[in-house]
N, C-alpha and C positions, 0 to 999 in steps of 0.2 A: 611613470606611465600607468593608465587604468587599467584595472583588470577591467576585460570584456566578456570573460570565461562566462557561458552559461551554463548556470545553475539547474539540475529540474529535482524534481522530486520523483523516484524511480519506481520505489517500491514501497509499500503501505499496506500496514498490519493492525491490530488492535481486536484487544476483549472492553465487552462494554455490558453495560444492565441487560443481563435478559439475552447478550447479542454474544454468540461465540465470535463472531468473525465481520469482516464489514459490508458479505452483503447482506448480514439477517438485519444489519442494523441499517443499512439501507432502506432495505421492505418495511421494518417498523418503524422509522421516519415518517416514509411516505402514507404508511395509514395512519398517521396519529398516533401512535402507540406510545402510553405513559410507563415507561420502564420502572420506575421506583413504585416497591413493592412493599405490602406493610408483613411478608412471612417471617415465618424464625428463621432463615437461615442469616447468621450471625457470622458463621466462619470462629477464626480461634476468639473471639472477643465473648462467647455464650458463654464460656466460662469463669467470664466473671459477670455476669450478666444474673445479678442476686442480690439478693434484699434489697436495700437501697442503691445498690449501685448497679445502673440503669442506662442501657442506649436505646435510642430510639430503633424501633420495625423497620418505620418510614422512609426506606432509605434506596439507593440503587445499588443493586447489589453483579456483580461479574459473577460469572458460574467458576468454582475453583479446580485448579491445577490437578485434579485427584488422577489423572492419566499422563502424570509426567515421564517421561521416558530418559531416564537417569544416563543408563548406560550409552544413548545417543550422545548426552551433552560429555561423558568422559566423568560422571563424579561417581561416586562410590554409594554402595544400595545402603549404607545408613546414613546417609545425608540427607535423601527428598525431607524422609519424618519430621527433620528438622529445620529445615530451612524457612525462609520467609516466603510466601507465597506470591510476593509482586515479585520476588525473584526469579522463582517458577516463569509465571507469566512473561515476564521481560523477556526469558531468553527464548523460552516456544515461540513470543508473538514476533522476536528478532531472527528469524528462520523462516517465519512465515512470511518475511516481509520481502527479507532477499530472493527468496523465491519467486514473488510476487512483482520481482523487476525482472524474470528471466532469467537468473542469475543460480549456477549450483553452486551450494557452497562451498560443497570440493572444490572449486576455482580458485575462490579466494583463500586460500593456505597457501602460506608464506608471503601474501600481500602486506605490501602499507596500506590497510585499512583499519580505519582507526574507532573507536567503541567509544560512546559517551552517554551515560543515563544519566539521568536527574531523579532525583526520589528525596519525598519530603516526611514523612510517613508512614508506618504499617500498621494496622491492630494488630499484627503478631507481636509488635513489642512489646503490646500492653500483658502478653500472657506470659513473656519468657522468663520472667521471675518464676511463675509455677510451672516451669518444663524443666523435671528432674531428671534431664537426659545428657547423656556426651554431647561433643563437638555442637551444642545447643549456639555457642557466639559463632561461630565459623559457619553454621546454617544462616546467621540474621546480620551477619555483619553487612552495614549498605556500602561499605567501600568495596566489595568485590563481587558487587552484583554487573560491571563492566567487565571485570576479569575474567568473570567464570564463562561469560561469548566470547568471549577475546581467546581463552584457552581452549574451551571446546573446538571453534573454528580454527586455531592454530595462524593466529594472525600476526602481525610484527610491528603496528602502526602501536600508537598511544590508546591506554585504556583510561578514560574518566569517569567518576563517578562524582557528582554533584548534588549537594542538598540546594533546592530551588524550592521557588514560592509558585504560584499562581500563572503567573506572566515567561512559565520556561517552558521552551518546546523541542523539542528532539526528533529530526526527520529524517530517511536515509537518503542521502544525496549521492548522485552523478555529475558529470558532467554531461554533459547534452550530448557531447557526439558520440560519447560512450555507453549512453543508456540506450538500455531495450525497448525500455516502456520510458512514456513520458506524462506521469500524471497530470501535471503543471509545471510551469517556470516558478523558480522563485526569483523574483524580481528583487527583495530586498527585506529585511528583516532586523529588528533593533527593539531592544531592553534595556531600561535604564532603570533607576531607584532612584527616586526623587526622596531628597533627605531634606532638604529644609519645606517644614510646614506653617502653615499661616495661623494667626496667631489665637487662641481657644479652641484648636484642633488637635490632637494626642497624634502618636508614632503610627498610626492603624489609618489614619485619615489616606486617601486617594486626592488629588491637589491635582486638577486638570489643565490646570495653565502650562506650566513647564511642560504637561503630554502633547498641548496644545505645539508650543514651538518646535519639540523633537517631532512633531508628522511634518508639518511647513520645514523646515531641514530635510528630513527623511526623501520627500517625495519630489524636493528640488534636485538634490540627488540624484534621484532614478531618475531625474526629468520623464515623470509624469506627472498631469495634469488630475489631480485628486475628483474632479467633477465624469472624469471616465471609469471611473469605479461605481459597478452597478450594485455589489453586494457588498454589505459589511458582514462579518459573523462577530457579532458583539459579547463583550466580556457576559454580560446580562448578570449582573449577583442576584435583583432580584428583591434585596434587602428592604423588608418593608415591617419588620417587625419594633415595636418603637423602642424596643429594648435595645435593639442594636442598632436603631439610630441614632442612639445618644450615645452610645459604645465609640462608633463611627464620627460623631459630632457630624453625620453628615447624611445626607441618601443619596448613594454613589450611584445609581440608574441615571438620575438629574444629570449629574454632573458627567456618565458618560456620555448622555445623551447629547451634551452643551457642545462636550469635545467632537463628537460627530458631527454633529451640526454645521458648527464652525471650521470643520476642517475639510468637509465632503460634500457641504448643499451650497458652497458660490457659485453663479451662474448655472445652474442644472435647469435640463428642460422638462424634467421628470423626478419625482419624488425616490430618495435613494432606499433602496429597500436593506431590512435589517432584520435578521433574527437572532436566537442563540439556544444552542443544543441545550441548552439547562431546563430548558422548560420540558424536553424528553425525559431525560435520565438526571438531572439534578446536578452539583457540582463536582467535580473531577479531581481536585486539588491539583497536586503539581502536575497531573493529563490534562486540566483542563484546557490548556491552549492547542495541545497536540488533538485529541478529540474537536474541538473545531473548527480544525485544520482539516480534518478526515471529512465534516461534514462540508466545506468549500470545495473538496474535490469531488464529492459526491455531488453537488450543485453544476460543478461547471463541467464533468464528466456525463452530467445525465441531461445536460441543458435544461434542468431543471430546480428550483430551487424548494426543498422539505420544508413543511410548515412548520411553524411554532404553534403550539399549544396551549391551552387554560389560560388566552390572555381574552376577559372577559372587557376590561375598561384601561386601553394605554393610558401610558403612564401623561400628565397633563403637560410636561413638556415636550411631546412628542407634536410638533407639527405636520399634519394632513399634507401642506405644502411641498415640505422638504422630507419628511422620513416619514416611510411606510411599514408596519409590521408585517410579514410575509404569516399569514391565517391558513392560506390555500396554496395549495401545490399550485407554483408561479414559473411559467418560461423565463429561463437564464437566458441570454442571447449577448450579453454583454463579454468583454475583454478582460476584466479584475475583478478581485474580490480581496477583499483587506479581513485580516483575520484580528481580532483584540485579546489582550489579554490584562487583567488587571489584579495585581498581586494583593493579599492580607495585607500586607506594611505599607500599601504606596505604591509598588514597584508597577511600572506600565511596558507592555510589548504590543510590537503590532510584525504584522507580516502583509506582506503585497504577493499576491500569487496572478498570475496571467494564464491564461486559457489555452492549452494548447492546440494551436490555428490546424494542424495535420486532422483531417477528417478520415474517421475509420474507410476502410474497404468497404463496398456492400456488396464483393463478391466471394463466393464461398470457395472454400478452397478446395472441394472436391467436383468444380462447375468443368475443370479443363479435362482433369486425368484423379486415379486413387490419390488421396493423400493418407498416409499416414501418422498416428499420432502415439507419442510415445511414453510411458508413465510409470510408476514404480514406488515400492510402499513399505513400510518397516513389518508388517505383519500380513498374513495370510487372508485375514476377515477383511481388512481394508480396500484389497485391487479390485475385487466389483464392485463395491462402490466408487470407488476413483474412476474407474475405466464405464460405469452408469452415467457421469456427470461431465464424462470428456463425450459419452456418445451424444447425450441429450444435451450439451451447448450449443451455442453458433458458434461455430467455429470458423471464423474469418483466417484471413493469413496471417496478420498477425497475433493471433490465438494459437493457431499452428506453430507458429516461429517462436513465441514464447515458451508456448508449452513443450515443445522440443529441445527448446536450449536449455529447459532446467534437466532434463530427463535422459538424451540422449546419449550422455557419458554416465558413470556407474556414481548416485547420491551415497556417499559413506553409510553405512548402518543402515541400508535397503536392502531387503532381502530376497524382495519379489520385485518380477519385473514383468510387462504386460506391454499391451498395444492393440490399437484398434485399427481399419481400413476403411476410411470412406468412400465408397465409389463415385463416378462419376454419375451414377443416376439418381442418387441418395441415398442408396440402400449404405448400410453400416454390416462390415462382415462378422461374424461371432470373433467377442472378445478373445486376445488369447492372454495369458501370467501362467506363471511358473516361480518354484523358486529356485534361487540362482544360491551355489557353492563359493561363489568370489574367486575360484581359480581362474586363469587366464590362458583362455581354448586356444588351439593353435589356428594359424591364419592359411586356408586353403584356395587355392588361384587353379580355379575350372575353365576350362578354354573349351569352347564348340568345336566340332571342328566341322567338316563340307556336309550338307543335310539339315542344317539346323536351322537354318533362313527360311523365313516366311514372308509372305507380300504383305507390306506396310508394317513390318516392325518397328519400325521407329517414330511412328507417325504420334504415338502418347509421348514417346521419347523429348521430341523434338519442344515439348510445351514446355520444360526444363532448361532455364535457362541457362547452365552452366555446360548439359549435353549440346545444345542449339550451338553456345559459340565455340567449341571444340569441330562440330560439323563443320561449322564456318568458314572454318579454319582448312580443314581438308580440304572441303571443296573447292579454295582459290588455291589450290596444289593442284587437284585432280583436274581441275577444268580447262587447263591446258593442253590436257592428255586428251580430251574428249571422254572423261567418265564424268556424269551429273550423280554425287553423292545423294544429293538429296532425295533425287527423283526416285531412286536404288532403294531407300529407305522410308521413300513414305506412297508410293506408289500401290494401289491397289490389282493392279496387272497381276495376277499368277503367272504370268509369261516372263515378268521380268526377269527371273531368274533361270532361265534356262540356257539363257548364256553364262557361262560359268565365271569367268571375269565379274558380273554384278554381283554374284554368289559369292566370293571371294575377299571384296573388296566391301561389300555390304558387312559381311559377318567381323571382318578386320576392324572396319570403322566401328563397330559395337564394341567390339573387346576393349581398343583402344582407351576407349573413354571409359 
């Protein structure tokens, strides 16, 4: 029987050039911003960065881990010094991510959920011969850069760690009816390694034929029609130096271009548009499929698609006809977008993402009655600015609902905890935080008693959907008696209540619920 299970993509995190987080790299997308920087920050590789042995400035550089917060993740304060820094990173950007589906991660302790990195890589290995320090292998070890979120979060599912190339991509998945957020569908996803090559080409060559057949399979599959995919995010290597086209026996742009071509412009009534985050921030190595992954949902989340950059003369088999370079911030408006990835050795991935059809709210959630918003922070300096950034967003409902369901039960290792009130007319009441001991207050149950009712007390009440159908409910009790609950409760009459019966029965129906 098929699995029919959908897939989305929930939550999404990421450090990148220049971009702590995915909305700075959002804004420097959309201005053109050429992230790769020619400074010294080198990270641990400066040191050996002498006489002859030399890496380039030019490069994109992440901002480092230097505010890691040890005692959160559960490891011990002479580990950070040591550890590998995409470790660091992984696990802050894997918290930031669950969060970012709505999700605390208090929740998931003791779940089957399951942890899986890929990592190809670090300049910190190139220094850890001269790091005359302890537990130096057990900071850099890549097998338990899984375990160490796996243990922190206190989870029960399987931990992987996998050495990948190019073409591996790592995303946090739900299930559709179980997500909060829904960034996209994943429609379908596949990696292979093409091993046999043609003939005066080496083990490095990319061989687009066999990529060719796996997307014609792939999207028979999903039964979609490849000509409904308005955006590609293309592997783009780039490769134009003749050093490494002979290295390559090949110029892999050509030949992915041949494979898109051939597998996305049949029948099209419109030229298939294509770019690739490389031309921002330069290559990613084993991120770079996931990064533009991040920029396809930043495309079909903002109906909008980010420029590519520094392309002065496409490439010459680029046809006008069939494929378009996206120059200028271009209206998304389409259904799919296909993500590429293509490995060092050969290896080819692609991804099918779908649009998620649900259209935001444009009503604000403080339009009926107060909402309030609720938030909470490891340190004291932190809550106004968190509680700055909850007052000045838009705050839709589902902004509210997310933001509540990470916050409104106690996040492990928060210390402070805070809350804002939007009123119904716009005004935002002064922030309150505090910090909180983690003891557990006792539960006290205050009952009104005759005097306490006022005319229309319940008339904010009533916008509440879960107070509304508890009324609901009384009311087809009461109304056989000849008492109108509702009337009792939202009624502007100061008389109403002078019959003590609607006093009585008004203040009871509050308590109840």
């Amino acid at each position: 029987m098929e699995d029919t299970t959908e897939v989305v993509i929930s939550g999404v995190a990421g450090s990148f050039p220049e971009c702590a987080n995915i909305d700075e790299l959002e804004e420097a997308l959309f201005r053109k911003a050429h992230l790769v920087t020619d400074d010294d920050r080198l990270g641990g590789i400066a040191k050996l960065h002498t006489g002859n042995f030399k890496y380039s400035k030019h490069s994109g550089k992440a901002f480092p881990p230097d505010k890691f917060d040890a005692t959160f993740f559960n490891i011990p304060f002479s580990f950070p010094s040591v550890m590998d820094p995409v470790m660091k990173k992984c696990m802050e950007t894997s918290v930031e991510a669950i969060i970012d589906a709505g999700l605390n991660p208090h929740l998931l302790e003791g779940t089957n959920t399951a942890v899986y990195s890929t990592y190809d890589n670090s300049e910190s290995e190139l220094v850890l011969p001269f790091t005359p320090r302890e537990k130096v292998l057990m900071g850099n070890c890549r097998t338990l850069t899984a375990n160490r979120l796996s243990f922190a979060l206190n989870l029960n599912a399987v931990w992987v760690s996998q050495l990948q190339m190019e073409s591996a991509a790592l995303l946090t998945i739900k299930r559709a009816e179980d997500a909060r957020r829904n960034w996209a569908t994943i429609v379908g996803a596949g990696n292979k390694f093409f091993g046999g090559k043609e003939p005066g080409t080496n083990f490095l060559s990319f061989d687009e034929k066999p990529a060719k057949k796996m997307l014609r399979e792939m999207y028979i599959k999903w039964r979609v029609d490849p000509a409904e995919v308005e955006y590609v995010e293309a592997d783009g290597s780039g490769v134009k130096l003749r050093l490494l086209i002979l290295l390559f026996s090949q110029d892999r742009d050509s030949r992915e271009i041949d494979l898109i071509s051939e597998t996305f412009c049949k029948d099209r009534d419109k030229p298939l548009l294509i770019g690739s985050l490389k031309s921002n921030m330069g290559h990613a190595d084993t991120a770079a499929c996931g990064a533009g992954t991040v920029k396809a949902l930043i495309a079909m989340n903002k109906s909008k698609i980010p420029p590519n950059i520094h392309l002065e003369s496409p490439n010459s088999k680029i046809s006008p006809l069939k494929l378009q370079v996206v120059t200028d911030t271009t209206p998304f408006s389409g259904k799919y977008v296909g993500v590429n990835a293509i490995g060092l050795a050969g290896s080819f991935g692609h991804a099918l993402l779908r649009k998620n059809s649900k259209e935001a709210s444009k009503m604000k959630v403080a339009e009926s009655f107060p909402q309030i918003l609720l938030l909470s922070s490891r340190t004291e300096d932190d809550m106004p600015r968190i509680l700055e950034k909850a007052k000045t967003s838009k705050n839709t409902p589902e902004f509210a609902a997310l933001l509540n369901g990470v916050f409104e039960k106690e996040l492990k290792g928060h210390m402070y905890r805070g809350y804002i009130i939007k009123q119904s007319d716009g005004t935002v009441s002064p922030p309150k935080s505090q910090q909180i001991d983690g003891s557990k207050r006792p539960i006290w149950w205050v009952f009104s008693g005759m005097g306490s009712q006022w005319s229309a007390m319940g008339s904010h009440l009533m916008h509440i959907p879960i107070f509304y159908d508890v009324i609901d409910r009384c009311d087809r009790v009461l109304a056989p008696h000849g008492v109108d609950i509702k009337h009792i409760l939202t009624s502007t009459d100061e008389r109403i209540f002078d019959n003590i019966l609607h006093s009585f029965v008004g203040i009871t129906a509050v308590q109840v619920m």
